[in-house]
N, CA, C and O atoms as CSV, one atom per row, in Angstrom:
chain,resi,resn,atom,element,x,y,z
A,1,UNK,N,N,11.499,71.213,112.754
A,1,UNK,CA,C,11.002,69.866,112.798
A,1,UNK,C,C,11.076,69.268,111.390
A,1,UNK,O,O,10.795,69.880,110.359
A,2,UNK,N,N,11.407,68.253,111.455
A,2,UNK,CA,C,11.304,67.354,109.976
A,2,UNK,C,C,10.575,65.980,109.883
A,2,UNK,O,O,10.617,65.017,110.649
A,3,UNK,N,N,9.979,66.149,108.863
A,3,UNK,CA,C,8.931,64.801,108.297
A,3,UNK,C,C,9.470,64.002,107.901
A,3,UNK,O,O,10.078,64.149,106.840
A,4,UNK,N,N,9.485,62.454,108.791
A,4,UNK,CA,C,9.181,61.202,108.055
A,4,UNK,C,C,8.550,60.119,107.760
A,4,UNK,O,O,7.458,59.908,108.287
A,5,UNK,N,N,9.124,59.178,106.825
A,5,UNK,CA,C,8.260,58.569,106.588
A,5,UNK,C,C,8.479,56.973,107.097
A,5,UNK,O,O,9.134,56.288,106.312
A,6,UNK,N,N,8.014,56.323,108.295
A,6,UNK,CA,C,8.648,55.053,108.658
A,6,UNK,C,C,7.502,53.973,109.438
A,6,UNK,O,O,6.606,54.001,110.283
A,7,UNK,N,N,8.491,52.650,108.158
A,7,UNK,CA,C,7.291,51.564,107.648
A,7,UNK,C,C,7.775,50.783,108.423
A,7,UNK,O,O,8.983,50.794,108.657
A,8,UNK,N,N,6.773,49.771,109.103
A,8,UNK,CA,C,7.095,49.032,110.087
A,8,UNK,C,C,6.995,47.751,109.414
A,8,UNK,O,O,6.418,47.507,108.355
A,9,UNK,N,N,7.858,46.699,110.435
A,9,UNK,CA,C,8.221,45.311,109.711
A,9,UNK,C,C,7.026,44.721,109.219
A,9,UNK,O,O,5.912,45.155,109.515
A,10,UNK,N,N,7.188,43.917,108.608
A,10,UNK,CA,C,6.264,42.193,108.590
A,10,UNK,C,C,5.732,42.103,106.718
A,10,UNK,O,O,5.373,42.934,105.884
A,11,UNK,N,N,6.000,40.232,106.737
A,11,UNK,CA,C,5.848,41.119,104.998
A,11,UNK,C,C,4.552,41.151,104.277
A,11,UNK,O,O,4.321,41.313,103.079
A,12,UNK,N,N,3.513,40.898,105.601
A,12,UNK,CA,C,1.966,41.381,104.880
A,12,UNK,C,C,1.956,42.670,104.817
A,12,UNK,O,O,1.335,43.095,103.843
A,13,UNK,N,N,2.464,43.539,105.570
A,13,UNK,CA,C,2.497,45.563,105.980
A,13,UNK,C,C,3.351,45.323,104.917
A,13,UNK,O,O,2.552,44.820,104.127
A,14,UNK,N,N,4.370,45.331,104.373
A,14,UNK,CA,C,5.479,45.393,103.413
A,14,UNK,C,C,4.548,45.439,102.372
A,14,UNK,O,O,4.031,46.545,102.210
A,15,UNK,N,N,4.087,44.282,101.401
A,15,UNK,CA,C,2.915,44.515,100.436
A,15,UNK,C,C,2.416,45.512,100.496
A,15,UNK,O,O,2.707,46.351,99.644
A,16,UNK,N,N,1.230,45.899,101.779
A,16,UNK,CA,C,0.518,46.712,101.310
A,16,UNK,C,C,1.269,47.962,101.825
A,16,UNK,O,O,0.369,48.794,101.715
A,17,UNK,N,N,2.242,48.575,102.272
A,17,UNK,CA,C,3.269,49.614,102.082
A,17,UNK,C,C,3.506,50.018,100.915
A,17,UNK,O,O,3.424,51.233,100.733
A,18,UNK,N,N,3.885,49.101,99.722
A,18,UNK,CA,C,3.831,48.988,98.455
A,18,UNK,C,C,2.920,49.964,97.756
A,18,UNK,O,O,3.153,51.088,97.310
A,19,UNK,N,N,1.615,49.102,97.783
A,19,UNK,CA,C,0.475,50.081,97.305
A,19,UNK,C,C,0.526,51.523,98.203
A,19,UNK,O,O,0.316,52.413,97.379
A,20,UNK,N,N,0.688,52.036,99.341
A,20,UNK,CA,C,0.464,53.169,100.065
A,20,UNK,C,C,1.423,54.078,99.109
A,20,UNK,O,O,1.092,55.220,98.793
A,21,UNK,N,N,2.929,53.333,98.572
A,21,UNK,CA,C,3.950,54.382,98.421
A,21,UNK,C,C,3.876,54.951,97.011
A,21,UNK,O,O,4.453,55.987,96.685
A,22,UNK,N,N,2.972,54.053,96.021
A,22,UNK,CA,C,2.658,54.311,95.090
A,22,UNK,C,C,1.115,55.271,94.892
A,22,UNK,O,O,0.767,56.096,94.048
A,23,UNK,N,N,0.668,54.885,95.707
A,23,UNK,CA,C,-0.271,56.377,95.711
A,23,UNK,C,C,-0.217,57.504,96.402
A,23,UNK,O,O,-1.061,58.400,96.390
A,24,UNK,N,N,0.818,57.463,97.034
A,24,UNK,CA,C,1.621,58.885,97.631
A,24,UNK,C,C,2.293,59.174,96.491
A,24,UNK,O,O,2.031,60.321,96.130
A,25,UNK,N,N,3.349,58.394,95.486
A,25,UNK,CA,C,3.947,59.277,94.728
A,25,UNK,C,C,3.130,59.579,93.552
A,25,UNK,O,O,3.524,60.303,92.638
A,26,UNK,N,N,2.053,59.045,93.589
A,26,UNK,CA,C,1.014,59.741,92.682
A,26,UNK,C,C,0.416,60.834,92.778
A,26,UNK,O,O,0.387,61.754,91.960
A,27,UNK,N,N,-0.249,60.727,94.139
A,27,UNK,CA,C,-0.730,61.975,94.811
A,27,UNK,C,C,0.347,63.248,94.435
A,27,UNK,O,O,0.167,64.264,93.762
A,28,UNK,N,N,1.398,62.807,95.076
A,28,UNK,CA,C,2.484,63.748,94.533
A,28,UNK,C,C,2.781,64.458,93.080
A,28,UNK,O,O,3.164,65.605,92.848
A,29,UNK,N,N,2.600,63.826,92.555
A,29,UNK,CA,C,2.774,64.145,91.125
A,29,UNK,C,C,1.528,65.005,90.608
A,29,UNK,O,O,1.805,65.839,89.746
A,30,UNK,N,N,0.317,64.923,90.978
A,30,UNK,CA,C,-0.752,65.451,91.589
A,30,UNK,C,C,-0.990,66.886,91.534
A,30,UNK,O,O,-1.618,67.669,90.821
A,31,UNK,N,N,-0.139,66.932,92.707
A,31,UNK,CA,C,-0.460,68.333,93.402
A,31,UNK,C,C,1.279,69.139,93.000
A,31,UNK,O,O,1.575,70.314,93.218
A,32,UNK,N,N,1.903,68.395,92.571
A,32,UNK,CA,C,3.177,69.178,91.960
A,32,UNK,C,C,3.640,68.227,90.907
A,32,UNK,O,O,4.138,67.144,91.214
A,33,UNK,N,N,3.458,68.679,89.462
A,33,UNK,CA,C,4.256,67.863,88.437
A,33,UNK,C,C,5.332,67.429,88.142
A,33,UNK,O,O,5.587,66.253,87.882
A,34,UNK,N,N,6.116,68.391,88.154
A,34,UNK,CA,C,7.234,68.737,88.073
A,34,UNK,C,C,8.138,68.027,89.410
A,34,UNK,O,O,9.312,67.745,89.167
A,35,UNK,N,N,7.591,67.736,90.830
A,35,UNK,CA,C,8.539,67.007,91.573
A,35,UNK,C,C,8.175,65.540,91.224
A,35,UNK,O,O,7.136,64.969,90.893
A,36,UNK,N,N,9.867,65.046,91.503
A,36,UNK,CA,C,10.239,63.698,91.402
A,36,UNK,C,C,10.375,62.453,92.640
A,36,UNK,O,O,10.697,61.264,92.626
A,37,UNK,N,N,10.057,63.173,93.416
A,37,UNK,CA,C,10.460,62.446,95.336
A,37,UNK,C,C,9.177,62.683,95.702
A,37,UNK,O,O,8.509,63.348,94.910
A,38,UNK,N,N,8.512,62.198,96.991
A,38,UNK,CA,C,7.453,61.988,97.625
A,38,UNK,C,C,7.711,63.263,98.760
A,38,UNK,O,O,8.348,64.173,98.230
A,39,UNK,N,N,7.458,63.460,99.803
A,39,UNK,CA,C,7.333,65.011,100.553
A,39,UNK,C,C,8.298,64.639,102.033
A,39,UNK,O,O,8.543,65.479,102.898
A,40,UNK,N,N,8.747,63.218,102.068
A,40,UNK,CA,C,9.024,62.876,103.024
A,40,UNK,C,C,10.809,62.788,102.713
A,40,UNK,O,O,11.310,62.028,101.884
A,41,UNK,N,N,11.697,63.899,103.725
A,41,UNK,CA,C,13.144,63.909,103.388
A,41,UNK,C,C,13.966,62.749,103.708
A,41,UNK,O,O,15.016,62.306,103.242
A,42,UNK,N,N,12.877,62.247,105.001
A,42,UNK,CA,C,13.984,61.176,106.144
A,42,UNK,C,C,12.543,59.851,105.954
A,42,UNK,O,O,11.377,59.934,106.338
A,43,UNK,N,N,13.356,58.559,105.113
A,43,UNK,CA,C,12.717,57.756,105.283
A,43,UNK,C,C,13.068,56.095,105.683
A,43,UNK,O,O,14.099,55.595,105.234
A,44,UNK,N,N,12.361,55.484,106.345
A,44,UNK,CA,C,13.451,54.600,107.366
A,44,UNK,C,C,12.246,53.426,107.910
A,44,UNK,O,O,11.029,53.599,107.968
A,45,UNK,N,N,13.063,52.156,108.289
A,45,UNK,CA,C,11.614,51.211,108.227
A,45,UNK,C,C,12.596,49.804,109.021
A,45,UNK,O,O,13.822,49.728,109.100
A,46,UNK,N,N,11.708,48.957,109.454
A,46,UNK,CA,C,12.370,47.972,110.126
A,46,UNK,C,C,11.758,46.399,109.753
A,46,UNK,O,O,10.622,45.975,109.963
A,47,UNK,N,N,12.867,45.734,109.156
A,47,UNK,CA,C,12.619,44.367,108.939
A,47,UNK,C,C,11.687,44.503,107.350
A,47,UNK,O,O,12.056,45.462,106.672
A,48,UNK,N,N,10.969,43.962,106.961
A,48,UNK,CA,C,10.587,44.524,105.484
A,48,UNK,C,C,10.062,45.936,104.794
A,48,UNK,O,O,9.890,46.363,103.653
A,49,UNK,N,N,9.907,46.412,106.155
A,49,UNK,CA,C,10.137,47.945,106.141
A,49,UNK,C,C,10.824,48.806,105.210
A,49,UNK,O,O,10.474,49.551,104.294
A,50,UNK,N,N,12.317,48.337,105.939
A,50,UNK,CA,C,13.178,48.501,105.506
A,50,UNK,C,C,13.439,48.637,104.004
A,50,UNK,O,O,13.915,49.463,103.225
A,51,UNK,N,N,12.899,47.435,103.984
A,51,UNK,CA,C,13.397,46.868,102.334
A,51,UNK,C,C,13.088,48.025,101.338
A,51,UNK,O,O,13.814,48.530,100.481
A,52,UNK,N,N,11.461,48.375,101.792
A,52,UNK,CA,C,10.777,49.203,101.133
A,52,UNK,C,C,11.379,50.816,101.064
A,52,UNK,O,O,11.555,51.307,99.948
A,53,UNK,N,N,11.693,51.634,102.318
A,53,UNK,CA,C,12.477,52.410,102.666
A,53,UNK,C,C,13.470,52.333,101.956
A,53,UNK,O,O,13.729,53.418,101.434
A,54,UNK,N,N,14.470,51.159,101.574
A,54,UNK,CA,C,15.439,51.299,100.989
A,54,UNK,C,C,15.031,51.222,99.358
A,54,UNK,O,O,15.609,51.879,98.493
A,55,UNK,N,N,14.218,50.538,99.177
A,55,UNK,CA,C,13.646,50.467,97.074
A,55,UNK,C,C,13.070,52.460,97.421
A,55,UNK,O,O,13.795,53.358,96.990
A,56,UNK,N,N,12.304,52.658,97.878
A,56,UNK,CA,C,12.178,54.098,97.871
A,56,UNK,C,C,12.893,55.185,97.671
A,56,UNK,O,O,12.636,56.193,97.013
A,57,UNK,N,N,14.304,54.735,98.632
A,57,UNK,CA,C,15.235,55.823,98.526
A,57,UNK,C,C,16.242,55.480,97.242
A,57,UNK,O,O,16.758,56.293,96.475
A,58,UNK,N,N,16.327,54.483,97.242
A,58,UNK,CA,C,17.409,54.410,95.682
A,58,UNK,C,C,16.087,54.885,94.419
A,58,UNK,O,O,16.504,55.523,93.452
A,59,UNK,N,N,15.172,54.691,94.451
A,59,UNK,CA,C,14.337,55.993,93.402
A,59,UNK,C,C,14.211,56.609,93.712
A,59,UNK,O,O,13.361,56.510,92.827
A,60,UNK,N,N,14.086,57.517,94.228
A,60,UNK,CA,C,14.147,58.536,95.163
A,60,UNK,C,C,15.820,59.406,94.381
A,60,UNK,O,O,16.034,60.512,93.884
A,61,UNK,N,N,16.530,58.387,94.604
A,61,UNK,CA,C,18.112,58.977,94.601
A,61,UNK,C,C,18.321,58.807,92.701
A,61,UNK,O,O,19.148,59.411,92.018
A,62,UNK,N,N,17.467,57.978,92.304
A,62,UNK,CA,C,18.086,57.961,91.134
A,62,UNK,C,C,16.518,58.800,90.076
A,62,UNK,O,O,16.450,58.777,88.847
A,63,UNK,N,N,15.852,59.209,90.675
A,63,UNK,CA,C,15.120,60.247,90.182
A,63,UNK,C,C,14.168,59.375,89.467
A,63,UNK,O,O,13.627,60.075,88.611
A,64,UNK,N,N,13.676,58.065,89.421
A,64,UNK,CA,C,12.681,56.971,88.600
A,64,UNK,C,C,12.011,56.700,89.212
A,64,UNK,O,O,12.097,56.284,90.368
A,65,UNK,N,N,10.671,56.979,88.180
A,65,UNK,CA,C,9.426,56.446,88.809
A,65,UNK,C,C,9.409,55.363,88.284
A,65,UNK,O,O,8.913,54.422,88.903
A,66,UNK,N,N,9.969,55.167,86.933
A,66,UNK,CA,C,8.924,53.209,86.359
A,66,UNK,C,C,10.503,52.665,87.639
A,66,UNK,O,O,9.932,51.987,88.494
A,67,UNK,N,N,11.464,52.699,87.870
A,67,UNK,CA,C,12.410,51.818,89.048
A,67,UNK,C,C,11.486,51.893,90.372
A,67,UNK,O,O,11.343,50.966,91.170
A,68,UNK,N,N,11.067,52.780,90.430
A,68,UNK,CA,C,10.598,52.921,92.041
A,68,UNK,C,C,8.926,51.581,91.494
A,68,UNK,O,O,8.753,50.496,92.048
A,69,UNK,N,N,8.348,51.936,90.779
A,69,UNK,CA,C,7.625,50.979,90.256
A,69,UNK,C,C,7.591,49.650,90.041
A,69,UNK,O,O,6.779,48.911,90.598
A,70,UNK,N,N,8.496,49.249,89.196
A,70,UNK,CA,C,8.850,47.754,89.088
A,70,UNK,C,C,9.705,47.184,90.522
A,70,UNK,O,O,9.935,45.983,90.663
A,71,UNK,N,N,9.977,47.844,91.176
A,71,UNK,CA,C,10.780,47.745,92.539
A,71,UNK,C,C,9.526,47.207,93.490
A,71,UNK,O,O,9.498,46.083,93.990
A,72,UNK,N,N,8.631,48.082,93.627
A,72,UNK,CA,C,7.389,47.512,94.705
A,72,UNK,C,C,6.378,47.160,94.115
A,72,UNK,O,O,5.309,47.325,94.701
A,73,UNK,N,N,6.382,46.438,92.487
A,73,UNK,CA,C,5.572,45.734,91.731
A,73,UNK,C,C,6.122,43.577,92.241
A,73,UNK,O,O,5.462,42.545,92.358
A,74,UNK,N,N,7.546,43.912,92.368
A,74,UNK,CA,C,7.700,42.985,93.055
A,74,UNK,C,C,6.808,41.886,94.155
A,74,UNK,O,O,6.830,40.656,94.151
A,75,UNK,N,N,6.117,42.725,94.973
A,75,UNK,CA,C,5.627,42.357,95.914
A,75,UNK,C,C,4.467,41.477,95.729
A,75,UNK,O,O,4.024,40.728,96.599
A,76,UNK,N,N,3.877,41.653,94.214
A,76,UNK,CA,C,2.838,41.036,93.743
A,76,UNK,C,C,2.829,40.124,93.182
A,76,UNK,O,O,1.861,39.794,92.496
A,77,UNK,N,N,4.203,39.229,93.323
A,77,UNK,CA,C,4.714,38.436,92.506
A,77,UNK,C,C,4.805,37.424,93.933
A,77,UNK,O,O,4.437,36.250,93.963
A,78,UNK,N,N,5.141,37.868,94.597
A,78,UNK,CA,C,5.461,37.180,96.489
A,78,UNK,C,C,4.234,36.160,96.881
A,78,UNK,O,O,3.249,36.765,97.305
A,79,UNK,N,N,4.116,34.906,96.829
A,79,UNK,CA,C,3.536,34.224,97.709
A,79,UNK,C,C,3.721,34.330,99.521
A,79,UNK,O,O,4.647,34.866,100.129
A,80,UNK,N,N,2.775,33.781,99.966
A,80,UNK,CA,C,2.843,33.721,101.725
A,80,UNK,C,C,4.509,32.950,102.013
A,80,UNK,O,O,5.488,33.277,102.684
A,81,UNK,N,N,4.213,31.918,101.209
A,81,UNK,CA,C,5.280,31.194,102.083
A,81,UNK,C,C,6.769,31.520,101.785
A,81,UNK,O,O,7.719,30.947,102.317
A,82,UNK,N,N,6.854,32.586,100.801
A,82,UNK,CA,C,8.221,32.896,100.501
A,82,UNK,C,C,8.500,34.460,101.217
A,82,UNK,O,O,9.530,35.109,101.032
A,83,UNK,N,N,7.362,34.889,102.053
A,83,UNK,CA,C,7.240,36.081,103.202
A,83,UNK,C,C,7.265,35.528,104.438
A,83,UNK,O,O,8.078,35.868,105.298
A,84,UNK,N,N,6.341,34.607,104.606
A,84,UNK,CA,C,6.504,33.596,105.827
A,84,UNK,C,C,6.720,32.526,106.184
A,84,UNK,O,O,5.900,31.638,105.946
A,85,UNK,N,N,7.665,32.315,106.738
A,85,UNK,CA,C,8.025,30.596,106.896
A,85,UNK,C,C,7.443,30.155,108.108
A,85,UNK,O,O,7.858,30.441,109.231
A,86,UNK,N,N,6.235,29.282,107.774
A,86,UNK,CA,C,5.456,28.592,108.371
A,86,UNK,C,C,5.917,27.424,108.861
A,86,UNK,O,O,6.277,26.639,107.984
A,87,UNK,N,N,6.047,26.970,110.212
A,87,UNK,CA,C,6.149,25.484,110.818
A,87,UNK,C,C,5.695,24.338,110.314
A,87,UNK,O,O,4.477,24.187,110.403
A,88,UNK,N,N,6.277,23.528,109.837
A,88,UNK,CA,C,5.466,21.989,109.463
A,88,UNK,C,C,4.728,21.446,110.559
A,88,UNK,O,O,4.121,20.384,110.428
């Protein structure tokens, strides 16, 4: 059996996905110093999910924590209306 890790759309969950993935790879760092990846091999997400899944795995792939950092520091920069486009 194999563990993953998968974030579901919308870009209020997206934000706070953000914060979750950064205190998992803390936690991580934690309880093993020396690893560079979070515990999860297969990670995968839908609609801003995604997005996140994908900023994860390119740090992930390129072995950076301040990239994986400034990547879902992004999110705090995001107003509503540039996540949601609201009807006039």
């Amino acid at each position: 059996m194999r563990l993953a890790l998968v974030l579901m759309g919308g870009g209020a969950r997206a934000a706070y996905q953000a914060g979750a993935l950064k205190a998992l790879a803390e936690l991580t760092r934690e309880v093993d110093p020396d690893r560079r990846t979070i515990a999860f091999p297969v990670v995968c997400g839908t609609s801003a999910g995604a997005i996140n899944a994908a900023l994860l795995a390119a740090a992930m792939l390129a072995n950076s924590d301040a990239q994986l950092a400034s990547r879902l520091e992004q999110w705090r920069e995001r107003q509503t209306g540039s996540v949601v486009e609201a009807p006039e």
